[in-house]
FIKOLZA-1660 file (N, C-alpha, C; in steps of 0.1 Angstrom, whole numbers, plus 5000, padded with zeros to 4 digits):
% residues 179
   i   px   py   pz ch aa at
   1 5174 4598 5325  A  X  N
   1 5166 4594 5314  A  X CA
   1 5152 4599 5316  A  X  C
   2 5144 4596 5329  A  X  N
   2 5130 4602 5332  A  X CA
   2 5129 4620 5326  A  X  C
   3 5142 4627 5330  A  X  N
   3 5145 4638 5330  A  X CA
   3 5141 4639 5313  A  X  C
   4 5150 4636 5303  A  X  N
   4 5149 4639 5290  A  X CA
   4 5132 4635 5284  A  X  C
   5 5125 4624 5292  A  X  N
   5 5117 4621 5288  A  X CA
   5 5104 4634 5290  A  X  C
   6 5103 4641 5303  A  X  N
   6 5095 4647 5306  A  X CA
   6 5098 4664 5302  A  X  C
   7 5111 4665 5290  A  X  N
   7 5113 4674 5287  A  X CA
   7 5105 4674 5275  A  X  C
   8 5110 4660 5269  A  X  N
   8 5107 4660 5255  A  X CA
   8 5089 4661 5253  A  X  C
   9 5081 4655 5265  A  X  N
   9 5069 4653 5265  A  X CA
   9 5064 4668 5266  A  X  C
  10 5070 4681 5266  A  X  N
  10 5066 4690 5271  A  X CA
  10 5069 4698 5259  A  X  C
  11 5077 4699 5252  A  X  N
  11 5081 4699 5238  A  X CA
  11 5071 4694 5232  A  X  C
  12 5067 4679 5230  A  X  N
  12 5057 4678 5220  A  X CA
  12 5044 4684 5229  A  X  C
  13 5041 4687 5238  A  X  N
  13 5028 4690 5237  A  X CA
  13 5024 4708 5234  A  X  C
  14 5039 4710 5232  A  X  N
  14 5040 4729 5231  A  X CA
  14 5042 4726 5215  A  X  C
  15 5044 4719 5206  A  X  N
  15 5044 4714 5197  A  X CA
  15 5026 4709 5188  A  X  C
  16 5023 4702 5198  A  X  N
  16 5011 4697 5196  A  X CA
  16 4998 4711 5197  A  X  C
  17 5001 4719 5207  A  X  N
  17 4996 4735 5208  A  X CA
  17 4993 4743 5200  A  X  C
  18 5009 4740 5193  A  X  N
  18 5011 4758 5185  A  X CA
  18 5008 4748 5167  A  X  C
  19 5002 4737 5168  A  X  N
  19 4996 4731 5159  A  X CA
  19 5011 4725 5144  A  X  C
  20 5024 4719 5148  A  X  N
  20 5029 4722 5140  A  X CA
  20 5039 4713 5140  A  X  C
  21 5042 4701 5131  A  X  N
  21 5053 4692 5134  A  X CA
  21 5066 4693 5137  A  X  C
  22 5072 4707 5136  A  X  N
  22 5087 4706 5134  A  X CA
  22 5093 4709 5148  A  X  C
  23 5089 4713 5159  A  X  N
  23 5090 4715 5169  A  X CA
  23 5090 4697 5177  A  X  C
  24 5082 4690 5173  A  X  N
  24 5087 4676 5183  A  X CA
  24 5102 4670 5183  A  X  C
  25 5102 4666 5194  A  X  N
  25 5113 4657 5195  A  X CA
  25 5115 4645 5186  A  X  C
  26 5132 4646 5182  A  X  N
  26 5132 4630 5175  A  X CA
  26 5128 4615 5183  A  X  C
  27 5122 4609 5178  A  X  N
  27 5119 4594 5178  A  X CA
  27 5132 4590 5187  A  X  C
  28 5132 4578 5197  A  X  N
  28 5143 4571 5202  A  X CA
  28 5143 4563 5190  A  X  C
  29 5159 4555 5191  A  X  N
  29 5162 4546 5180  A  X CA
  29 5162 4530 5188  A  X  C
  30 5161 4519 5188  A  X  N
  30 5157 4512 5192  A  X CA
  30 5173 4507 5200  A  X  C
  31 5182 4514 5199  A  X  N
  31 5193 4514 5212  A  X CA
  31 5194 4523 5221  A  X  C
  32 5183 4534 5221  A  X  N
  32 5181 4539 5233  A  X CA
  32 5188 4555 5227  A  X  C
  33 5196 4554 5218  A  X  N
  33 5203 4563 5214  A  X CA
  33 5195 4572 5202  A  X  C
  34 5195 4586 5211  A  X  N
  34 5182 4599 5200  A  X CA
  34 5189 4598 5186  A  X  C
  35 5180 4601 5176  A  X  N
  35 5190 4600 5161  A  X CA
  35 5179 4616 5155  A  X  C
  36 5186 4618 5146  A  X  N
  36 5188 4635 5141  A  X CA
  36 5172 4633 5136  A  X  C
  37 5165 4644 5137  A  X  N
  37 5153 4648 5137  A  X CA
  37 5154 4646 5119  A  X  C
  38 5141 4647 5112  A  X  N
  38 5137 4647 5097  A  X CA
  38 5134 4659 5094  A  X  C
  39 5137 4665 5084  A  X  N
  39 5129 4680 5081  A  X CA
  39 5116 4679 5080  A  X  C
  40 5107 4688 5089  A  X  N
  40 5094 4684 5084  A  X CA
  40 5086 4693 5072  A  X  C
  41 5078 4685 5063  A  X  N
  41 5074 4689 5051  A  X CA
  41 5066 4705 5048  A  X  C
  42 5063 4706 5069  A  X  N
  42 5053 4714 5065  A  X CA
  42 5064 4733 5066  A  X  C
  43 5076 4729 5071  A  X  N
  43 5084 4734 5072  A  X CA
  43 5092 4738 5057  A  X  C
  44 5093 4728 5057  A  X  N
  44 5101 4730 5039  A  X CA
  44 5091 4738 5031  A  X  C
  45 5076 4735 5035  A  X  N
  45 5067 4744 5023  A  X CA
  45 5066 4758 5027  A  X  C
  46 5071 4761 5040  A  X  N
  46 5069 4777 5044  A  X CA
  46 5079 4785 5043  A  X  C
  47 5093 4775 5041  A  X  N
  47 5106 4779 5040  A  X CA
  47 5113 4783 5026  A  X  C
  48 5104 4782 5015  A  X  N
  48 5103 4794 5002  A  X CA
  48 5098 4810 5000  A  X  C
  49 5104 4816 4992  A  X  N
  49 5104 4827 4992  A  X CA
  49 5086 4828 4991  A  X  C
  50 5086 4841 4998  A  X  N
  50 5069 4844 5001  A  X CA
  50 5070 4852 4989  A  X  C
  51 5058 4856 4982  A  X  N
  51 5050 4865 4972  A  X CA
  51 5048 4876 4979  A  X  C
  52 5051 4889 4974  A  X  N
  52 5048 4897 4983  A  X CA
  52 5037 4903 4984  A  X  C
  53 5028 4910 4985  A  X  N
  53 5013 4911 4992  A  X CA
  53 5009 4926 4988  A  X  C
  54 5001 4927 4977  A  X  N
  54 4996 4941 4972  A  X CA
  54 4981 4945 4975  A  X  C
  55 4979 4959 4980  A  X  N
  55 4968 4964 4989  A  X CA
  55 4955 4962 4973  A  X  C
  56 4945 4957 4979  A  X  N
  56 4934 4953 4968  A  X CA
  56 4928 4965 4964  A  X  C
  57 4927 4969 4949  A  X  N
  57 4923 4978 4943  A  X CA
  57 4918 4978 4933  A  X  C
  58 4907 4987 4928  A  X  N
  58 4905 4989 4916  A  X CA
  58 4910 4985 4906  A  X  C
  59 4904 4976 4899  A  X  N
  59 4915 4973 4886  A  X CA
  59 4914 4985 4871  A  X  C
  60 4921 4994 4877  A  X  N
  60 4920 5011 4870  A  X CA
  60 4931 5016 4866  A  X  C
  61 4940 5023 4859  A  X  N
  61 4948 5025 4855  A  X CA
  61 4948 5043 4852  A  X  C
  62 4957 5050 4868  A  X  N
  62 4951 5065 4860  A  X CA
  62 4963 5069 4861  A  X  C
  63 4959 5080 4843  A  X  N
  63 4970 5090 4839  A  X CA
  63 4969 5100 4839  A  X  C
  64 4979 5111 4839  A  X  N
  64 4974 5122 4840  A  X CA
  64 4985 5133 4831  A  X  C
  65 4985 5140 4821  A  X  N
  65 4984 5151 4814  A  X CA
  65 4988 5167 4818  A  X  C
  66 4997 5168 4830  A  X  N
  66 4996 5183 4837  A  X CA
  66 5000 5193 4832  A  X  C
  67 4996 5204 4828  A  X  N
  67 4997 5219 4827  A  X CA
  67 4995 5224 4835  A  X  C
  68 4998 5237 4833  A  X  N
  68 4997 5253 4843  A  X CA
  68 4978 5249 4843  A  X  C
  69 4977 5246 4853  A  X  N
  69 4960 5251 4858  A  X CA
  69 4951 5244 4849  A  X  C
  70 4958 5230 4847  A  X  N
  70 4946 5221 4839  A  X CA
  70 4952 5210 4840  A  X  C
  71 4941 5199 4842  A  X  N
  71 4950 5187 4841  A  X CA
  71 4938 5176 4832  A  X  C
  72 4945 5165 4819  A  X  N
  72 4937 5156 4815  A  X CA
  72 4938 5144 4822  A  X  C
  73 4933 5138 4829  A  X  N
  73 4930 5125 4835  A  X CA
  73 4921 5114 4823  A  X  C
  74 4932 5106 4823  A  X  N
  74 4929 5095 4816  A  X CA
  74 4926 5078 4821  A  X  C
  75 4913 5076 4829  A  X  N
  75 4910 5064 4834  A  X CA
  75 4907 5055 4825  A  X  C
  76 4915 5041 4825  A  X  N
  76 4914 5028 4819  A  X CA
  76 4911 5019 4824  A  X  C
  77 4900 5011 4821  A  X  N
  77 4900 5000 4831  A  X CA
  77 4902 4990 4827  A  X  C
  78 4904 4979 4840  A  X  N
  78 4910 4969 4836  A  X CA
  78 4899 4957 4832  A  X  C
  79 4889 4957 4838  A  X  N
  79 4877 4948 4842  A  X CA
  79 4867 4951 4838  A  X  C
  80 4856 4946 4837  A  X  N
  80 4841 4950 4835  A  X CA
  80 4839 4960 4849  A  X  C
  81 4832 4970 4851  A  X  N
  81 4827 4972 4862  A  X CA
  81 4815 4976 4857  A  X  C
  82 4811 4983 4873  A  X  N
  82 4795 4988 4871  A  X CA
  82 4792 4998 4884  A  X  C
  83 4782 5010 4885  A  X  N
  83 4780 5021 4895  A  X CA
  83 4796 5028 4896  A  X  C
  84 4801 5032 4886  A  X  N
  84 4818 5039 4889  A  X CA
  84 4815 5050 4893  A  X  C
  85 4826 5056 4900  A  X  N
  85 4825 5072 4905  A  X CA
  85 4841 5073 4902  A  X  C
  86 4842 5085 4897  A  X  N
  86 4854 5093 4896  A  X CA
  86 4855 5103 4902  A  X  C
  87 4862 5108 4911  A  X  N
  87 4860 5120 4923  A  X CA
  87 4879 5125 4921  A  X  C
  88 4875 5139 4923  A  X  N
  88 4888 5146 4921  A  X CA
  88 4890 5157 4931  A  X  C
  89 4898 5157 4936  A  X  N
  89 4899 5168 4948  A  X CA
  89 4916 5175 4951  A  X  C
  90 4916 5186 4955  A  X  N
  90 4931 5189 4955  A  X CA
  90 4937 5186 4972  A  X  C
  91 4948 5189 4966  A  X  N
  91 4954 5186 4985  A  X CA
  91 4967 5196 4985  A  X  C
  92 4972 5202 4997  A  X  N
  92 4977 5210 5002  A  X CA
  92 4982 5225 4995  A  X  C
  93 4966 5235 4993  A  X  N
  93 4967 5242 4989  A  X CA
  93 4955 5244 4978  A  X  C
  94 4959 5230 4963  A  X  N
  94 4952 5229 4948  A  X CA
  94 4940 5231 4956  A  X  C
  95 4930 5241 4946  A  X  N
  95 4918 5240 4946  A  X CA
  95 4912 5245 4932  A  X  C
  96 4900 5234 4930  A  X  N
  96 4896 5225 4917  A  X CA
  96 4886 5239 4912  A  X  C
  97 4887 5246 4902  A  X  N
  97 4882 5254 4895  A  X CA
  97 4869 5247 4884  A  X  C
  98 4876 5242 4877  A  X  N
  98 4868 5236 4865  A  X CA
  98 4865 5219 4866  A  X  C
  99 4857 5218 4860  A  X  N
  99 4856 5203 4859  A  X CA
  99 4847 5195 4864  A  X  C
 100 4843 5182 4860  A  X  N
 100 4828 5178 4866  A  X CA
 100 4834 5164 4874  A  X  C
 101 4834 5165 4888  A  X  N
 101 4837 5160 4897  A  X CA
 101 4825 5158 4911  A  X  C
 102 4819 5146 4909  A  X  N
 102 4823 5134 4908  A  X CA
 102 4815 5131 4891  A  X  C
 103 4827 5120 4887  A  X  N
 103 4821 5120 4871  A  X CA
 103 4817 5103 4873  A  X  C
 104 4802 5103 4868  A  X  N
 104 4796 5091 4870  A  X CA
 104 4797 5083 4855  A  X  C
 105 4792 5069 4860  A  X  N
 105 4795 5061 4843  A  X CA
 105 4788 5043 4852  A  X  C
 106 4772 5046 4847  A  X  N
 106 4767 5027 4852  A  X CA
 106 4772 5016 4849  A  X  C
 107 4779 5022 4838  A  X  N
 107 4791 5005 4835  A  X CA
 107 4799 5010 4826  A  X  C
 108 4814 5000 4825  A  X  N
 108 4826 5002 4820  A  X CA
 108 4828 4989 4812  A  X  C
 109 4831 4984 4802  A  X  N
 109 4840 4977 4794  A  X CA
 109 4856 4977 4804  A  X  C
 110 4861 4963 4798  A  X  N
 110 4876 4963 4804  A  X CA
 110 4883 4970 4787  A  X  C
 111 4892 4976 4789  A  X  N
 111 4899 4981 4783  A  X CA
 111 4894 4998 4777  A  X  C
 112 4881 5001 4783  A  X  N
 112 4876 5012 4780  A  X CA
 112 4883 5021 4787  A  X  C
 113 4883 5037 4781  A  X  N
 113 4886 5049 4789  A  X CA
 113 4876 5056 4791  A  X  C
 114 4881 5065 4805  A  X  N
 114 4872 5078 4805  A  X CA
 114 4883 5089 4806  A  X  C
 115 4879 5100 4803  A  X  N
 115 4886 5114 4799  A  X CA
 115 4883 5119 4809  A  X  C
 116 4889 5128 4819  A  X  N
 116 4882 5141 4829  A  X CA
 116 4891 5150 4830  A  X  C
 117 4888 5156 4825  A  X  N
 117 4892 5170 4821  A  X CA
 117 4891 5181 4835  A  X  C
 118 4903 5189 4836  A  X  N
 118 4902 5190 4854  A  X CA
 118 4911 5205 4854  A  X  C
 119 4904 5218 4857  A  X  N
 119 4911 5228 4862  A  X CA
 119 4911 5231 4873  A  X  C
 120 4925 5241 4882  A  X  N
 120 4926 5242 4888  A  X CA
 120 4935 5252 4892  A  X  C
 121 4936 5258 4905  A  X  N
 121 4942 5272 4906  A  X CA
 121 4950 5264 4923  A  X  C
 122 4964 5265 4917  A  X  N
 122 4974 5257 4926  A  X CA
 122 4986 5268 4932  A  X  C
 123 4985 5268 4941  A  X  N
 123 4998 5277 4950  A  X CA
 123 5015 5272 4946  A  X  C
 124 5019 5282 4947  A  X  N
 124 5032 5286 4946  A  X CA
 124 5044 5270 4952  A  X  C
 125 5037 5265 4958  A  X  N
 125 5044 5255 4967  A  X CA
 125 5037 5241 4960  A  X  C
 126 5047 5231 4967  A  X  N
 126 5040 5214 4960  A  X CA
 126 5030 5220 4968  A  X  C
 127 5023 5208 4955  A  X  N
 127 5004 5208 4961  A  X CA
 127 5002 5194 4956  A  X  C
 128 4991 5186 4956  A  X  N
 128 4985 5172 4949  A  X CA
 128 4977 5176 4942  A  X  C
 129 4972 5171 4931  A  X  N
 129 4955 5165 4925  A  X CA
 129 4955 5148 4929  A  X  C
 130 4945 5147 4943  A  X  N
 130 4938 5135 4942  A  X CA
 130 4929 5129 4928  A  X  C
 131 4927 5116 4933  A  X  N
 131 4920 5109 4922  A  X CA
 131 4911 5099 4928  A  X  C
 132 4900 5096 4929  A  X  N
 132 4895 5082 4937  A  X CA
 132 4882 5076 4925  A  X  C
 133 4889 5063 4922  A  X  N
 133 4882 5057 4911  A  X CA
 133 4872 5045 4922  A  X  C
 134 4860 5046 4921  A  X  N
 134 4851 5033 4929  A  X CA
 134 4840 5029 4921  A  X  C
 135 4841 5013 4922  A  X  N
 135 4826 5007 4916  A  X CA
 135 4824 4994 4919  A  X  C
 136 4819 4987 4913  A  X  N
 136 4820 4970 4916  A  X CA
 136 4824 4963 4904  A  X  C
 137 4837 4957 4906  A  X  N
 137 4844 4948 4894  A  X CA
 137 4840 4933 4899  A  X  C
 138 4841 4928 4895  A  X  N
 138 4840 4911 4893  A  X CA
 138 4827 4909 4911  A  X  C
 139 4820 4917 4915  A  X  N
 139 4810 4914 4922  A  X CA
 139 4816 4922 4934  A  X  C
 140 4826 4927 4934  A  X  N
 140 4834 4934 4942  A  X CA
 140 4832 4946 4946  A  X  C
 141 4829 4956 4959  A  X  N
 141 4832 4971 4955  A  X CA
 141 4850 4972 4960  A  X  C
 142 4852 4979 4949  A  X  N
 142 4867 4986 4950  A  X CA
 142 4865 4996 4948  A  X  C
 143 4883 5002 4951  A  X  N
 143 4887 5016 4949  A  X CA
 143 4903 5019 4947  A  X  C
 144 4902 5028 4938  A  X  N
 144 4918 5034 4936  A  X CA
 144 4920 5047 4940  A  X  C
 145 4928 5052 4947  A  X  N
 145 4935 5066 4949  A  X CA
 145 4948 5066 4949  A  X  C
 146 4947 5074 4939  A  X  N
 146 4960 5083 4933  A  X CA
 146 4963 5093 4929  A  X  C
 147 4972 5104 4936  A  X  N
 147 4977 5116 4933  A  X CA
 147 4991 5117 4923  A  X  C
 148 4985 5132 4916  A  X  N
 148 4997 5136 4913  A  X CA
 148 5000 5153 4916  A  X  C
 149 5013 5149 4915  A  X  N
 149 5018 5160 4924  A  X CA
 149 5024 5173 4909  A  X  C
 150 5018 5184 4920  A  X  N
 150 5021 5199 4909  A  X CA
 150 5030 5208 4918  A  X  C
 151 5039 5214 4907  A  X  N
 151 5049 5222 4912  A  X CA
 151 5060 5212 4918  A  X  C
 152 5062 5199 4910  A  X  N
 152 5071 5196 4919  A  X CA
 152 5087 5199 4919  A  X  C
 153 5097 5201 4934  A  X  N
 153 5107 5206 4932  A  X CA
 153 5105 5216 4942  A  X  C
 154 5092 5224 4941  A  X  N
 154 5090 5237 4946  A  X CA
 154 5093 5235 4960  A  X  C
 155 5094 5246 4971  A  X  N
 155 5092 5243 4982  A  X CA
 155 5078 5235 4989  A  X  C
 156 5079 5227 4997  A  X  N
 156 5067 5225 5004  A  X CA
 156 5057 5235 5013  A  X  C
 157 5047 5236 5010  A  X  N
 157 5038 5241 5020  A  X CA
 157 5041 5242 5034  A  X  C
 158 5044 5254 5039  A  X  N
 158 5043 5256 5051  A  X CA
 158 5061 5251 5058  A  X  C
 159 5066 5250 5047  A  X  N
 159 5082 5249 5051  A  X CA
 159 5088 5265 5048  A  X  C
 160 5089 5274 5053  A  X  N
 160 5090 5291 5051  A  X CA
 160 5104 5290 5052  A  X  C
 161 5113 5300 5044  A  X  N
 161 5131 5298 5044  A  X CA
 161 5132 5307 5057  A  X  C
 162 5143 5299 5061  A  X  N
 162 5146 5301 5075  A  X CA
 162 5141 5299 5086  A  X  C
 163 5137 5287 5084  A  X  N
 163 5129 5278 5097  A  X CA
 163 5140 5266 5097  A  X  C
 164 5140 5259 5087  A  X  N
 164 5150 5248 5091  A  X CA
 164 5169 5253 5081  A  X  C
 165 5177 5246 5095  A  X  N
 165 5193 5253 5097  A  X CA
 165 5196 5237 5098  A  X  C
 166 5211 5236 5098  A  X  N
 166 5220 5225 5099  A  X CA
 166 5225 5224 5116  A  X  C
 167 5226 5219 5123  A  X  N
 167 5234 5217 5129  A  X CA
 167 5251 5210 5126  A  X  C
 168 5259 5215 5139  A  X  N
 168 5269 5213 5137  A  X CA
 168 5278 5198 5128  A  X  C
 169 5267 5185 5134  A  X  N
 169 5269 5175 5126  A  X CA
 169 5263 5176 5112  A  X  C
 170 5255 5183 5105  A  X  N
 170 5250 5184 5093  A  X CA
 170 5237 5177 5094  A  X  C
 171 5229 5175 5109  A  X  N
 171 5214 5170 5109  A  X CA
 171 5204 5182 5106  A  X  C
 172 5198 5182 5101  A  X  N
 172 5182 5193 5100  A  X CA
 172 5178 5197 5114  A  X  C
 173 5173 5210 5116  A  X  N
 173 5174 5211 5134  A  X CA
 173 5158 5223 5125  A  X  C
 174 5151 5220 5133  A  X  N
 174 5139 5235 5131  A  X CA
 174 5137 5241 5139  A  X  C
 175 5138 5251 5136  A  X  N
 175 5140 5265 5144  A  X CA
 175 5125 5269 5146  A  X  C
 176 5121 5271 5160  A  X  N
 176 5109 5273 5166  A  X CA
 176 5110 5288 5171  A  X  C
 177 5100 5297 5172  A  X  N
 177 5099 5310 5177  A  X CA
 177 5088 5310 5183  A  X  C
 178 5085 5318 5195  A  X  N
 178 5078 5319 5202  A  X CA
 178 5073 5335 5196  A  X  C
 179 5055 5337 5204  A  X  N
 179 5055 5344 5196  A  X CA
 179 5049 5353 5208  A  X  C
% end
């Protein structure tokens, strides 16, 4: 009996620790005999489905319009803001010809747009147009970044044919040469 007692007392104090009721031991019943533990409430409240958890951003909305060597970018916002910057840059390869990047604006209406009009001279292979929308919404500074991708389908950059082969099981194997 001493035994279960100084088990249980060791339990509630790893209990008492990790700050949390559901870990104690049940109550004795007044014949000496343990009776089934109660669900604890704080338990039942963490044992619902969670919300899942989205990275905090600009409340911005961007579209985009692509052609051969021009793209319209269409920013909407969601909120009031204020000090906005619109910055546009290419990635693996795209580089930005035309266009007024970084495009400023001291304050925004919610539901307002901005236009940015954007050329560029893009290689043979996928490439990106970044996007980075930043200002201060509801007393907040934020930011959005978002690409869209040109040439897509095409081969990737720096993937050259006849570098990656199959191996026997059908896994991708890359073929390295020394030089």
């Amino acid at each position: 009996m001493k035994y279960i007692s100084i088990v249980g007392m060791v339990v509630l104090f790893a209990a008492a620790a990790c700050g949390t009721d559901g870990a104690r031991p049940p109550a004795e019943a007044a014949s000496g005999e343990p009776r089934a533990a109660e669900p604890s409430t704080a338990a039942a409240e963490k044992a619902g489905p969670s919300e899942p958890t989205a990275k905090p951003s600009a409340p911005v909305n961007v579209s985009a319009t692509l052609r051969p060597g021009a793209a319209d970018l269409d920013v909407v916002f969601g909120a009031d803001g204020a000090g906005i910057t619109i910055e546009v840059w290419g990635v693996d390869g795209l580089k930005l010809t035309g266009g007024a990047s970084p495009v400023s604006a001291p304050s925004v209406r919610s539901g307002q747009s901005l236009k940015v009009p954007v050329t560029y001279d893009a290689p043979t292979a996928e490439s990106n147009l970044a996007v980075r929308v930043r200002g201060t919404f509801g007393g907040r500074e934020q930011a959005k970044v978002q690409s869209f991708t040109i040439n897509t389908g095409s081969q990737p950059k720096g993937a050259q044919a006849g570098e990656n082969k199959v191996d026997g099981d059908g896994r991708p194997v890359k073929v390295m040469k020394s030089q």
